[in-house]
LOROZA-881519 format. One record per atom (N, C-alpha, C, O): x, y, z; residue number from 1. Coordinates in steps of 0.1 Angstrom, whole numbers, plus 2048, in hexadecimal, padded with zeros to 3 digits. Example, Ala and Ser with C-alpha at 12.3 -4.5 7.8 and 13.67 -1.06 7.14 Angstrom:
LOROZA-881519
<node><X>884</X><Y>7C7</Y><Z>84E</Z><i>1</i></node>
<node><X>87B</X><Y>7D3</Y><Z>84E</Z><i>1</i></node>
<node><X>884</X><Y>7DF</Y><Z>84E</Z><i>1</i></node>
<node><X>88E</X><Y>7DF</Y><Z>855</Z><i>1</i></node>
<node><X>880</X><Y>7EA</Y><Z>847</Z><i>2</i></node>
<node><X>889</X><Y>7F5</Y><Z>847</Z><i>2</i></node>
<node><X>881</X><Y>800</Y><Z>84F</Z><i>2</i></node>
<node><X>886</X><Y>80B</Y><Z>850</Z><i>2</i></node>
***
This chain:
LOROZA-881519
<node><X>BBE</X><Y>460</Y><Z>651</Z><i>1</i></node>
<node><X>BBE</X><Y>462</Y><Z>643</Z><i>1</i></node>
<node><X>BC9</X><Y>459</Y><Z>63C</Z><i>1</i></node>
<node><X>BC8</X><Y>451</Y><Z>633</Z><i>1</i></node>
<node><X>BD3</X><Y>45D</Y><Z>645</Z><i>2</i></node>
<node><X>BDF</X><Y>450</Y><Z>63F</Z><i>2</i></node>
<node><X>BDB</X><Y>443</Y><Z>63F</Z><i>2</i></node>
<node><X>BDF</X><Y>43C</Y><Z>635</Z><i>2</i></node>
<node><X>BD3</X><Y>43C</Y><Z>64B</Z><i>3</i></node>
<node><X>BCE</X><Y>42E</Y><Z>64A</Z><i>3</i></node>
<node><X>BC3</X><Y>42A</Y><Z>63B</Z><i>3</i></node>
<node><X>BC4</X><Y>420</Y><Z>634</Z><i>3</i></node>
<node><X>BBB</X><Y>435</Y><Z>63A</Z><i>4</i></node>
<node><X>BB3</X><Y>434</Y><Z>629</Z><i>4</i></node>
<node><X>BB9</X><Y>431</Y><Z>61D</Z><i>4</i></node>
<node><X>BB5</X><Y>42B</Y><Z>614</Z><i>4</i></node>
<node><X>BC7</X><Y>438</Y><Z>620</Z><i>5</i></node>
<node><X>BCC</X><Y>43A</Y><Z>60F</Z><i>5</i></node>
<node><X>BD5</X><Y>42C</Y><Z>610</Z><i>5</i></node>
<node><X>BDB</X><Y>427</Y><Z>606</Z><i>5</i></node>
<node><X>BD5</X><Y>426</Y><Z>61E</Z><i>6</i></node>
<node><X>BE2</X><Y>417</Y><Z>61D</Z><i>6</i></node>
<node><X>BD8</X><Y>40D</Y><Z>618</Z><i>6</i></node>
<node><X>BDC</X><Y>403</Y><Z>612</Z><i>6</i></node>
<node><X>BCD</X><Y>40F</Y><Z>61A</Z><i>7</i></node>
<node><X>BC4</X><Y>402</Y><Z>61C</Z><i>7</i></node>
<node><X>BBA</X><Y>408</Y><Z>60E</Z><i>7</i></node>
<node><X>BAF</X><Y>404</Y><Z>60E</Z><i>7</i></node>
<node><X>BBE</X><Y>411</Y><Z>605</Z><i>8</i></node>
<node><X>BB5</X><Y>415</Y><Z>5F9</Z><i>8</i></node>
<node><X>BC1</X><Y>40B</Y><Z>5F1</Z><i>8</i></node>
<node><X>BCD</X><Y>40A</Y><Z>5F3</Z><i>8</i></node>
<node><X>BB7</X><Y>402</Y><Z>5E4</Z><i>9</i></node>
<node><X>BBE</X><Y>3F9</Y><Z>5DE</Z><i>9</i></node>
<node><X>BC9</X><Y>406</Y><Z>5CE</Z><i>9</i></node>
<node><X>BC4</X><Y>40E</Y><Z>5C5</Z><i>9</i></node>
<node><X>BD5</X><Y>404</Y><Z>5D0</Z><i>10</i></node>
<node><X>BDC</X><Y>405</Y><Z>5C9</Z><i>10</i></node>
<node><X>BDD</X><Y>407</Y><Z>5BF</Z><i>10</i></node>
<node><X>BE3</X><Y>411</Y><Z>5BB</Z><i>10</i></node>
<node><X>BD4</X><Y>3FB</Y><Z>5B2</Z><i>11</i></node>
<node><X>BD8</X><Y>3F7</Y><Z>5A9</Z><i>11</i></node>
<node><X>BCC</X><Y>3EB</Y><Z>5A3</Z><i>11</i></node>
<node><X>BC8</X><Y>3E3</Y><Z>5AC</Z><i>11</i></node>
<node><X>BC6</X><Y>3E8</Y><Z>598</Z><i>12</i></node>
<node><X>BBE</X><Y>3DF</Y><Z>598</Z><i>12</i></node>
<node><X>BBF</X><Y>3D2</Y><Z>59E</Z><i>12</i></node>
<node><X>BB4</X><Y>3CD</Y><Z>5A0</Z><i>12</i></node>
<node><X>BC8</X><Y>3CC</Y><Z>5A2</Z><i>13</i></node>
<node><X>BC8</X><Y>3C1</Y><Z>5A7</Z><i>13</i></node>
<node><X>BC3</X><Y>3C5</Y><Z>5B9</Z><i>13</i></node>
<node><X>BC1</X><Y>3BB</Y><Z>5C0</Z><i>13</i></node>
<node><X>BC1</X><Y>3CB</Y><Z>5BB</Z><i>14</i></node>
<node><X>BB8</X><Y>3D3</Y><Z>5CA</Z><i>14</i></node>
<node><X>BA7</X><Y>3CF</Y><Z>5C3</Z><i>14</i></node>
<node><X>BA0</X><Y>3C8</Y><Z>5CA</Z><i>14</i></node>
<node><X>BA3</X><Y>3D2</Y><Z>5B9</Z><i>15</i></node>
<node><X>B98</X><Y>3D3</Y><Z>5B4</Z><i>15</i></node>
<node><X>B93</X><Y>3C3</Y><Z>5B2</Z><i>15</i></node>
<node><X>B88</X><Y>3BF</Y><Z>5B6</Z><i>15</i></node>
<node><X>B9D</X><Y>3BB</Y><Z>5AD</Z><i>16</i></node>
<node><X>B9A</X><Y>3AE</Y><Z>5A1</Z><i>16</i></node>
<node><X>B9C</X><Y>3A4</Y><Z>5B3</Z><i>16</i></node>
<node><X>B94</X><Y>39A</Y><Z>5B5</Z><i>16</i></node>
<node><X>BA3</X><Y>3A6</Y><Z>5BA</Z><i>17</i></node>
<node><X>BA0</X><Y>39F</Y><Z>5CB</Z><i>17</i></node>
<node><X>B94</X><Y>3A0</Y><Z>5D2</Z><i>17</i></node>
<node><X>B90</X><Y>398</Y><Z>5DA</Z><i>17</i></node>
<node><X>B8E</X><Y>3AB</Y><Z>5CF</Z><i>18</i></node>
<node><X>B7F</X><Y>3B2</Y><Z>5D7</Z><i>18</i></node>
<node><X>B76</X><Y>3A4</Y><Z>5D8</Z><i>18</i></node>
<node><X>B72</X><Y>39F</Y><Z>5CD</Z><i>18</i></node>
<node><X>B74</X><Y>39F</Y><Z>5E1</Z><i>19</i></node>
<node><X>B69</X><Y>395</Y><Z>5DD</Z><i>19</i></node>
<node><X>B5A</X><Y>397</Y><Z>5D6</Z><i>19</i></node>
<node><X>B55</X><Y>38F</Y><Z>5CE</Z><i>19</i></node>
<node><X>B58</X><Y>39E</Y><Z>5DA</Z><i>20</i></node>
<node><X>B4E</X><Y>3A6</Y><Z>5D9</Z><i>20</i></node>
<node><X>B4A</X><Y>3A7</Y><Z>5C4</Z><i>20</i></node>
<node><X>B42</X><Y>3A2</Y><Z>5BC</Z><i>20</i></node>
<node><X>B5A</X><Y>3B0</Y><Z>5C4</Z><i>21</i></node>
<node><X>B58</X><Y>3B1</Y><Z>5AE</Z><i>21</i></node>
<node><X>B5F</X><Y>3A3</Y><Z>5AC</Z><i>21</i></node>
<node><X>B5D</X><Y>3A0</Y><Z>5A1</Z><i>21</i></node>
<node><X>B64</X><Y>39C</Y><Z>5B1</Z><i>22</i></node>
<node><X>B65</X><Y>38C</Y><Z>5AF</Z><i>22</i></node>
<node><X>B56</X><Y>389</Y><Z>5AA</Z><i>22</i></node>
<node><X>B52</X><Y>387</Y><Z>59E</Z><i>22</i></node>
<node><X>B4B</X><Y>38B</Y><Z>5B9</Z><i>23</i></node>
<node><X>B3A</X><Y>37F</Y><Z>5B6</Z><i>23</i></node>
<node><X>B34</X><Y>388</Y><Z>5AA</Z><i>23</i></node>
<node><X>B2E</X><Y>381</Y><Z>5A2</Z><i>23</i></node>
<node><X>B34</X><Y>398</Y><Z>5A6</Z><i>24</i></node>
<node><X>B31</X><Y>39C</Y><Z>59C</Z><i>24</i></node>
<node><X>B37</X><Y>396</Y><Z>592</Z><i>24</i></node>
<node><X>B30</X><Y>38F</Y><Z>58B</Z><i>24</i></node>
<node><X>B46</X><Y>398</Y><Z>58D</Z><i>25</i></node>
<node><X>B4A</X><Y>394</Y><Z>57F</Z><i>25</i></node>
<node><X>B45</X><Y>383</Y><Z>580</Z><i>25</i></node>
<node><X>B47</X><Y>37F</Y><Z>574</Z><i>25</i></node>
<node><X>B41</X><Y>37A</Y><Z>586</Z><i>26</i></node>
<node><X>B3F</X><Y>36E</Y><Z>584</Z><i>26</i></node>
<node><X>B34</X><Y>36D</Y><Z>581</Z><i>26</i></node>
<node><X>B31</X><Y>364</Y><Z>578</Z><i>26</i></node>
<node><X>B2A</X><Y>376</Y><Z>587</Z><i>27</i></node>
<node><X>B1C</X><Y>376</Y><Z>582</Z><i>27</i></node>
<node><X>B19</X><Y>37B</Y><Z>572</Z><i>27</i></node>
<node><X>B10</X><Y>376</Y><Z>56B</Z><i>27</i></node>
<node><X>B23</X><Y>388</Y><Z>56E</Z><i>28</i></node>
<node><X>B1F</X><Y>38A</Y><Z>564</Z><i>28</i></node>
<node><X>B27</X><Y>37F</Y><Z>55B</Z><i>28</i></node>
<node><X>B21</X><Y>37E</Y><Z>550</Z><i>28</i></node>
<node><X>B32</X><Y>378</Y><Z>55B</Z><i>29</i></node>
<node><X>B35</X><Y>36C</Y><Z>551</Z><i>29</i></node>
<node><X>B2B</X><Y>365</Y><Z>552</Z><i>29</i></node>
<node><X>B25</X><Y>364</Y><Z>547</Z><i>29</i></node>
<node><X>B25</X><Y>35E</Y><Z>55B</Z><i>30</i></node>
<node><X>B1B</X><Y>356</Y><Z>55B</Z><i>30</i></node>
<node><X>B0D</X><Y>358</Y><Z>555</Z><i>30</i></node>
<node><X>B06</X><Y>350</Y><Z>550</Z><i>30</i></node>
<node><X>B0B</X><Y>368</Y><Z>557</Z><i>31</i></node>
<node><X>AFD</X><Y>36D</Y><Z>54F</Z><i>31</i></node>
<node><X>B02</X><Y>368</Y><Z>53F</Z><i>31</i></node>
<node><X>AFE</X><Y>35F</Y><Z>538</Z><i>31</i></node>
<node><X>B0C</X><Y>372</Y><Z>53E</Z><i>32</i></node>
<node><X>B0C</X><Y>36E</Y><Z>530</Z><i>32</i></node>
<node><X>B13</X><Y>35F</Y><Z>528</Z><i>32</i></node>
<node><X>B14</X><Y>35D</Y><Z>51C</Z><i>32</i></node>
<node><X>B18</X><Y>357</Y><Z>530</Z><i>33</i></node>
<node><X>B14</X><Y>348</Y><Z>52F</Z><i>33</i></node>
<node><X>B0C</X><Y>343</Y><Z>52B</Z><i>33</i></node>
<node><X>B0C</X><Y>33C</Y><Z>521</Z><i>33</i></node>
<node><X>B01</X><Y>346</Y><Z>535</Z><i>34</i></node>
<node><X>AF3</X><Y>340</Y><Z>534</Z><i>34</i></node>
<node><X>AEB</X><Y>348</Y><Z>523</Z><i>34</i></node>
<node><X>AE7</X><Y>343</Y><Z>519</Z><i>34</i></node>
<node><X>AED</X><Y>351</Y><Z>526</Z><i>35</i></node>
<node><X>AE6</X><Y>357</Y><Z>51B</Z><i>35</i></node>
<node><X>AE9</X><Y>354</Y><Z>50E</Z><i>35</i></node>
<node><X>AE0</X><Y>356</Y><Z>506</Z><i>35</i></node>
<node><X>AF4</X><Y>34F</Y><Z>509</Z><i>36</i></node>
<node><X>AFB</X><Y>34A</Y><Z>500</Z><i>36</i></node>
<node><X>AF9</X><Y>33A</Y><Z>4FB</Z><i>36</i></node>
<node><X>AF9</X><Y>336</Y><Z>4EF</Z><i>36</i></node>
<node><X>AF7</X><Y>332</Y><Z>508</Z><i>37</i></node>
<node><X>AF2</X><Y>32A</Y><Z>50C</Z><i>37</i></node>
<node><X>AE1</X><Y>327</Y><Z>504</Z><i>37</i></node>
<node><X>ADD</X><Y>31F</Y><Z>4FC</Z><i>37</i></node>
<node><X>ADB</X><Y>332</Y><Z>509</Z><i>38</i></node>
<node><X>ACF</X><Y>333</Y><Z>506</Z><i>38</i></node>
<node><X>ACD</X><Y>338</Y><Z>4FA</Z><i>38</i></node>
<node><X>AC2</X><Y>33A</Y><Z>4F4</Z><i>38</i></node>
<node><X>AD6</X><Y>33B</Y><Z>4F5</Z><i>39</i></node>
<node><X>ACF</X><Y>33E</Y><Z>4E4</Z><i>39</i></node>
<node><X>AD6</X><Y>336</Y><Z>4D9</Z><i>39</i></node>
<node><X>AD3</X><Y>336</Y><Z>4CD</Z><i>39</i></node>
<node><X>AE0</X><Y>32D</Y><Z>4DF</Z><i>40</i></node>
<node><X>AE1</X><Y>323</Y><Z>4D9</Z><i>40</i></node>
<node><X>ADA</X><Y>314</Y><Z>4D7</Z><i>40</i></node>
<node><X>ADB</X><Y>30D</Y><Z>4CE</Z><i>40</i></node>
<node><X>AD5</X><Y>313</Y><Z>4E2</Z><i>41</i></node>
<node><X>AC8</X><Y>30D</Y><Z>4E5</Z><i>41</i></node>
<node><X>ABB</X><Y>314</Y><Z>4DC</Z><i>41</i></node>
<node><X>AB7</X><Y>30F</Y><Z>4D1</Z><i>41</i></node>
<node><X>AB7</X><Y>320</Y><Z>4E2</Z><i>42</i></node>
<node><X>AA9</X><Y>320</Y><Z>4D4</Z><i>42</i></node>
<node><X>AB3</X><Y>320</Y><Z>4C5</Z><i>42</i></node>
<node><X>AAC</X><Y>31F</Y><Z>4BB</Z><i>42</i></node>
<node><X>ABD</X><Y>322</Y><Z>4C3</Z><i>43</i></node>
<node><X>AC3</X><Y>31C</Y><Z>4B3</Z><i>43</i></node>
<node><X>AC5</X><Y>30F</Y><Z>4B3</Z><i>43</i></node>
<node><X>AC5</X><Y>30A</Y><Z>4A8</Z><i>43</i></node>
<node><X>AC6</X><Y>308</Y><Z>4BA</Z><i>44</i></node>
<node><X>AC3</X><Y>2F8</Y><Z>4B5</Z><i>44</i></node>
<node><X>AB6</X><Y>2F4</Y><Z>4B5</Z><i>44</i></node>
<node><X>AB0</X><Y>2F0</Y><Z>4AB</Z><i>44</i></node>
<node><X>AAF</X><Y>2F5</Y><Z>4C1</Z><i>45</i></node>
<node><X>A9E</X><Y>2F2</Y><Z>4BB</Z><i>45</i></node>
<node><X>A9B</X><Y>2F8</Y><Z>4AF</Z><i>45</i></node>
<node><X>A99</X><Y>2F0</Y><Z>4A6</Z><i>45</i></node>
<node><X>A9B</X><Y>304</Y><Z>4AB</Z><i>46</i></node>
<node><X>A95</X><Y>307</Y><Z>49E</Z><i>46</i></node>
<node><X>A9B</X><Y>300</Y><Z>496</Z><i>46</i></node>
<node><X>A96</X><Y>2F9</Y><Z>48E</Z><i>46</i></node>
<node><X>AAA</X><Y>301</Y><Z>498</Z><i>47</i></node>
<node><X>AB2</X><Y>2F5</Y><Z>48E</Z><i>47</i></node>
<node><X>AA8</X><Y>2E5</Y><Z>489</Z><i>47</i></node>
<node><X>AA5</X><Y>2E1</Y><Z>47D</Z><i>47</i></node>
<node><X>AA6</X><Y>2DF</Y><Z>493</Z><i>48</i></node>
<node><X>AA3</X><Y>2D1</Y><Z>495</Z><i>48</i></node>
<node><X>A91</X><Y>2D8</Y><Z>492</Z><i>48</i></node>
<node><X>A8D</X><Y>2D0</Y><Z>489</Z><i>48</i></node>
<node><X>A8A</X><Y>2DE</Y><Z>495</Z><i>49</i></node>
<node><X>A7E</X><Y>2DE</Y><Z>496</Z><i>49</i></node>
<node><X>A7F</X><Y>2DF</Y><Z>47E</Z><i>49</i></node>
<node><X>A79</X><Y>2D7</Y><Z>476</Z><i>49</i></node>
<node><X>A85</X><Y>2E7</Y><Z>47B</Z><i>50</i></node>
<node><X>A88</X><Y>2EA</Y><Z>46E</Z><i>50</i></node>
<node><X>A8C</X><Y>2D9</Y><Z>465</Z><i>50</i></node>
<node><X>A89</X><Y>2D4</Y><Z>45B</Z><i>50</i></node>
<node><X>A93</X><Y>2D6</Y><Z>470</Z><i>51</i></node>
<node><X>A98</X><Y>2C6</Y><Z>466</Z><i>51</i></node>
<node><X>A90</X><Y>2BC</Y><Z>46B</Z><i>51</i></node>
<node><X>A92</X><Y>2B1</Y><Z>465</Z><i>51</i></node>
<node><X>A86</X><Y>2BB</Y><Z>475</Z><i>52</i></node>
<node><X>A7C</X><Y>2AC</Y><Z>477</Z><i>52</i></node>
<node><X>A6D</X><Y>2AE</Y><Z>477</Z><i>52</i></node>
<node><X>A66</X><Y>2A4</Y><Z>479</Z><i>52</i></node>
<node><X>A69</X><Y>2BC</Y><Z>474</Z><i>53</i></node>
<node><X>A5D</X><Y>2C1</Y><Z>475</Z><i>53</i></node>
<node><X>A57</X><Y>2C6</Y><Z>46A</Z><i>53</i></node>
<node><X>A5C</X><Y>2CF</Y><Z>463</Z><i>53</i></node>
<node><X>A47</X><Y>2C0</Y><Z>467</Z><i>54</i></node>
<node><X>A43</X><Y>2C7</Y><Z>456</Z><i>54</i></node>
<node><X>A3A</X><Y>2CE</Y><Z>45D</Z><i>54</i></node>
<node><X>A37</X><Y>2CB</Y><Z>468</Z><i>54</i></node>
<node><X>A34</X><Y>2DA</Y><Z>454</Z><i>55</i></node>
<node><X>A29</X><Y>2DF</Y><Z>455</Z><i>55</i></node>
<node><X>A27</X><Y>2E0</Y><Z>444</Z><i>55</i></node>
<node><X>A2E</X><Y>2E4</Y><Z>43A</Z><i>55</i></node>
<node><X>A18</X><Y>2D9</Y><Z>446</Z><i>56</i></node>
<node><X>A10</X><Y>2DA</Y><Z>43B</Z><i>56</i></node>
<node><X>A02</X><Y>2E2</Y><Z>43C</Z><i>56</i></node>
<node><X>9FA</X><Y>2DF</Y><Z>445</Z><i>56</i></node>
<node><X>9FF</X><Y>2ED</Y><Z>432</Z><i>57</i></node>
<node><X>9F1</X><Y>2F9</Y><Z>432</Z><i>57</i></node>
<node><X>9EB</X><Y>2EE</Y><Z>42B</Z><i>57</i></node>
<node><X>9F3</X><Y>2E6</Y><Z>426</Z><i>57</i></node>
<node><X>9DF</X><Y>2EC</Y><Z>429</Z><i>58</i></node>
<node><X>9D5</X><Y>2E6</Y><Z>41E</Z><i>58</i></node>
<node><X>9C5</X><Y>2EA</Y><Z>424</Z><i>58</i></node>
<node><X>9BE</X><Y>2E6</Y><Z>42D</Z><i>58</i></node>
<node><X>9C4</X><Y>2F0</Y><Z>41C</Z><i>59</i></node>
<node><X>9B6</X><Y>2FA</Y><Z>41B</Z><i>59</i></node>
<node><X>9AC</X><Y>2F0</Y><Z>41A</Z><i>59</i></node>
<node><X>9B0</X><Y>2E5</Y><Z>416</Z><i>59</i></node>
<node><X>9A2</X><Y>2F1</Y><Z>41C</Z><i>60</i></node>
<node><X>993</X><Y>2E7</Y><Z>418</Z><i>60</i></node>
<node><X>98E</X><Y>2EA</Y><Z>40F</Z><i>60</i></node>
<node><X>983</X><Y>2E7</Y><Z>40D</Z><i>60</i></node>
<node><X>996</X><Y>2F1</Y><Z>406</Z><i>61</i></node>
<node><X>98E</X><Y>2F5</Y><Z>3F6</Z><i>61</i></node>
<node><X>993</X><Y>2F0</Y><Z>3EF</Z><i>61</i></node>
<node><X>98E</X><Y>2ED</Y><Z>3E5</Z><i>61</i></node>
<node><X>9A3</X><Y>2EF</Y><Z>3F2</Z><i>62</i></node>
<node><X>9AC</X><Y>2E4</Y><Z>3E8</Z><i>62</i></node>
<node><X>9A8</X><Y>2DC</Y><Z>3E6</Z><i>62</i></node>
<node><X>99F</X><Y>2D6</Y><Z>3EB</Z><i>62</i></node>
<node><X>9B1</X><Y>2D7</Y><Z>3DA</Z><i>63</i></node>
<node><X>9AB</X><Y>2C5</Y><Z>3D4</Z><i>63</i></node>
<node><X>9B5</X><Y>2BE</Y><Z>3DC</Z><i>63</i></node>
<node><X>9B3</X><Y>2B2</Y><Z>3DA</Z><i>63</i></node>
<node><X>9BE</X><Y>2BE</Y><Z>3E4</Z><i>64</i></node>
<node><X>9C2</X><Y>2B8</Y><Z>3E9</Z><i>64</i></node>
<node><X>9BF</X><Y>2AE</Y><Z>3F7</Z><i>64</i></node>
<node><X>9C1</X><Y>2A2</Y><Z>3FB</Z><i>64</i></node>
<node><X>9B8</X><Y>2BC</Y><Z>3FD</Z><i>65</i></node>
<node><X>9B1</X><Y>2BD</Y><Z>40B</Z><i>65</i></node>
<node><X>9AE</X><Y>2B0</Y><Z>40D</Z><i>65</i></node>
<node><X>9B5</X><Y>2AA</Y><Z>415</Z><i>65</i></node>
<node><X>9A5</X><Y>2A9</Y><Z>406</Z><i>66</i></node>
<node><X>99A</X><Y>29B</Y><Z>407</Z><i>66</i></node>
<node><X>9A8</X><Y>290</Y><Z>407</Z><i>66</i></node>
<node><X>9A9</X><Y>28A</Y><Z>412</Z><i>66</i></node>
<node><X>9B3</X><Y>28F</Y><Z>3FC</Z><i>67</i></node>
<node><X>9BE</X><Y>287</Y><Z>3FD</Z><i>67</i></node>
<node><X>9C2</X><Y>285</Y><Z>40B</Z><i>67</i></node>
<node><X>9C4</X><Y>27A</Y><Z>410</Z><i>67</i></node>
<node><X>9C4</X><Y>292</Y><Z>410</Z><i>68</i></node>
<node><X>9CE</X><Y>293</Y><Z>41C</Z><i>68</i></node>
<node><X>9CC</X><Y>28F</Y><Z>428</Z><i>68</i></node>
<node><X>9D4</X><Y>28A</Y><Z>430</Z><i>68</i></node>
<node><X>9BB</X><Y>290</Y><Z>429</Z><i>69</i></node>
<node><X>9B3</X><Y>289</Y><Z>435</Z><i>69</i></node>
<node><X>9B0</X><Y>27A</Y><Z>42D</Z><i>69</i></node>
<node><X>9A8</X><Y>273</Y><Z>434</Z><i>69</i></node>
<node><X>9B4</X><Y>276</Y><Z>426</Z><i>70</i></node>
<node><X>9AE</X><Y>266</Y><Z>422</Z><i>70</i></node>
<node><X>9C0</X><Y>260</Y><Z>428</Z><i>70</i></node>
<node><X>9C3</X><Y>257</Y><Z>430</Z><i>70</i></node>
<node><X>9CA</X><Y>26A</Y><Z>41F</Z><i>71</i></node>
<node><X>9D6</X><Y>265</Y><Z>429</Z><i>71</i></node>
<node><X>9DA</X><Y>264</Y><Z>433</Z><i>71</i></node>
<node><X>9E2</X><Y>25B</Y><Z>436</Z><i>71</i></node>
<node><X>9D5</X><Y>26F</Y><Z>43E</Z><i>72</i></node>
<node><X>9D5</X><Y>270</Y><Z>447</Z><i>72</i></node>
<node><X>9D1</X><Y>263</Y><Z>44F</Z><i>72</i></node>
<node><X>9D9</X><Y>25C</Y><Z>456</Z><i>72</i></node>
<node><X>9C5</X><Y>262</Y><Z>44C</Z><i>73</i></node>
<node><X>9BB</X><Y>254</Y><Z>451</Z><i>73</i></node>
<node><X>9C0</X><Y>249</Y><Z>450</Z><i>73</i></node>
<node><X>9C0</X><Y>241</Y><Z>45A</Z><i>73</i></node>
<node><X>9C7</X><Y>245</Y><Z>441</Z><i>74</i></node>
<node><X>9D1</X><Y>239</Y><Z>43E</Z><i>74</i></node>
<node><X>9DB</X><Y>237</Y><Z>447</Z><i>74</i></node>
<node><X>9E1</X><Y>22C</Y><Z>446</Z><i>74</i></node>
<node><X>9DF</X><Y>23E</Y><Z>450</Z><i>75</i></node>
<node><X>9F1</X><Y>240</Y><Z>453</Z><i>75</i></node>
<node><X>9EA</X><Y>239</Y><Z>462</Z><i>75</i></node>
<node><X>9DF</X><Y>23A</Y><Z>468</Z><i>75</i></node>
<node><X>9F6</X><Y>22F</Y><Z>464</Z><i>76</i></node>
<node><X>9F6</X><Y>227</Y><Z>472</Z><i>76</i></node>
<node><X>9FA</X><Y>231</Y><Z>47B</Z><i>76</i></node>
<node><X>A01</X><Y>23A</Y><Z>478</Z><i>76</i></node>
<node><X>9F2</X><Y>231</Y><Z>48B</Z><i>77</i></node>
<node><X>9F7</X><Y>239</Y><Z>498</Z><i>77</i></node>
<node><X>A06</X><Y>23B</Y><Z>494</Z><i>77</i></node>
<node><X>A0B</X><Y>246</Y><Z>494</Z><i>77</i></node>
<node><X>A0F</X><Y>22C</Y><Z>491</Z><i>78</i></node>
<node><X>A19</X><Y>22C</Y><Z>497</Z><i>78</i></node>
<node><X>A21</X><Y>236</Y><Z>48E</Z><i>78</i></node>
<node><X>A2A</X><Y>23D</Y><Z>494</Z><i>78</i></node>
<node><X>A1E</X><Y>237</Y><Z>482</Z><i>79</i></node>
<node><X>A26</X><Y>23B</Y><Z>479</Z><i>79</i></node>
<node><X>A25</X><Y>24C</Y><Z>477</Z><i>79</i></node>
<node><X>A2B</X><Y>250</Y><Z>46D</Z><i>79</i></node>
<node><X>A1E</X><Y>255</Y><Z>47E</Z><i>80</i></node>
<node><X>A24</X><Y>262</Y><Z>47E</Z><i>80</i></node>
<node><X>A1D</X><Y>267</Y><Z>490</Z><i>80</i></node>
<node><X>A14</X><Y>261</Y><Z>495</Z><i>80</i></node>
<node><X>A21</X><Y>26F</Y><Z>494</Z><i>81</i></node>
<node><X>A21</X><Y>275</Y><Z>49E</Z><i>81</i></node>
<node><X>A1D</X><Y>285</Y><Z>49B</Z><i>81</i></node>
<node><X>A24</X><Y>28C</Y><Z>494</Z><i>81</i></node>
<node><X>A14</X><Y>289</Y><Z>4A0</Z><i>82</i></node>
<node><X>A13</X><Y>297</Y><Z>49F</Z><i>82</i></node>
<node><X>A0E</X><Y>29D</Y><Z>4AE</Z><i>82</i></node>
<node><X>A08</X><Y>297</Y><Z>4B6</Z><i>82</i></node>
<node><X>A13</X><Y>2AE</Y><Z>4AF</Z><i>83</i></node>
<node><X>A10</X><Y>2B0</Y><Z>4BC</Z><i>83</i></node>
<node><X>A04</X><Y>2BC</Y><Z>4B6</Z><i>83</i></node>
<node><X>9FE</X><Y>2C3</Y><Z>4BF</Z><i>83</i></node>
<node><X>A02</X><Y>2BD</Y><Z>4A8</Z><i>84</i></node>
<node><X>9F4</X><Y>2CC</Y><Z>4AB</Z><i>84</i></node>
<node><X>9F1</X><Y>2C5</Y><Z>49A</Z><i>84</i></node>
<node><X>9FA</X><Y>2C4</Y><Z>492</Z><i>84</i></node>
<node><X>9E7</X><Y>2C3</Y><Z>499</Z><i>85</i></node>
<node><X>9DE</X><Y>2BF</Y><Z>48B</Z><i>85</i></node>
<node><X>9D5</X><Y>2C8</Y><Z>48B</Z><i>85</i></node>
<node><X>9CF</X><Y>2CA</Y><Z>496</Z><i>85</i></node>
<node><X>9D1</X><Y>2CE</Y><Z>483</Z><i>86</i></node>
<node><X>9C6</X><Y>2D4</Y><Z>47E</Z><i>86</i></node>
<node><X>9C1</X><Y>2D7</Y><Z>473</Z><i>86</i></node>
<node><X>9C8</X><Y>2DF</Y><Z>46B</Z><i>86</i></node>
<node><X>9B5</X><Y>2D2</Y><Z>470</Z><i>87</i></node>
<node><X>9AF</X><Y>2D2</Y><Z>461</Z><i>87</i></node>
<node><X>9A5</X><Y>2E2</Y><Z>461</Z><i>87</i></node>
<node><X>99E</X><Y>2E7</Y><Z>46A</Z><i>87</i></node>
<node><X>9A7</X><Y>2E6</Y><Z>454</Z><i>88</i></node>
<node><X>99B</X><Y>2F1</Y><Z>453</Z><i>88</i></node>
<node><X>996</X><Y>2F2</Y><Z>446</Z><i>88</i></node>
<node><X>98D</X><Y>2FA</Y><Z>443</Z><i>88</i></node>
***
């Protein structure tokens, strides 16, 4: 009984030595690292997706519709890039 209570830690610094709650408290800074990480990341894409990206609606009943596909048509490959077009 006496050998348990010499070798039971004392005092937190018994606890903050443990290797053991050492690999847990590292893991959880690191979870929430990452995770902070990661949402500052999806806040700059929407950021940048908001400042280099248009979305334009144009219906097929508008008067504009016919413009938009005659512009469309005029515009060199080189001069716009798009990754989803769709006319309706």
């Amino acid at each position: 009984m006496q050998h348990l209570l010499e070798s039971a830690p004392t005092s937190a610094n018994g606890v903050y030595n443990n290797p053991i709650f050492q690999g847990g408290f590292f893991l959880l800074i690191a979870g929430v690292v990452m995770n902070m990480l990661s949402s500052y990341f999806s806040l700059l894409v929407s950021f940048l997706m908001e400042q280099f990206m248009t979305h334009v609606d144009v219906i097929k009943d508008e008067d504009a519709y016919d413009w938009v596909l005659d512009w469309l048509a005029s515009q060199p490959k080189s001069m716009f890039t798009t990754q989803r077009l769709s006319l309706r």
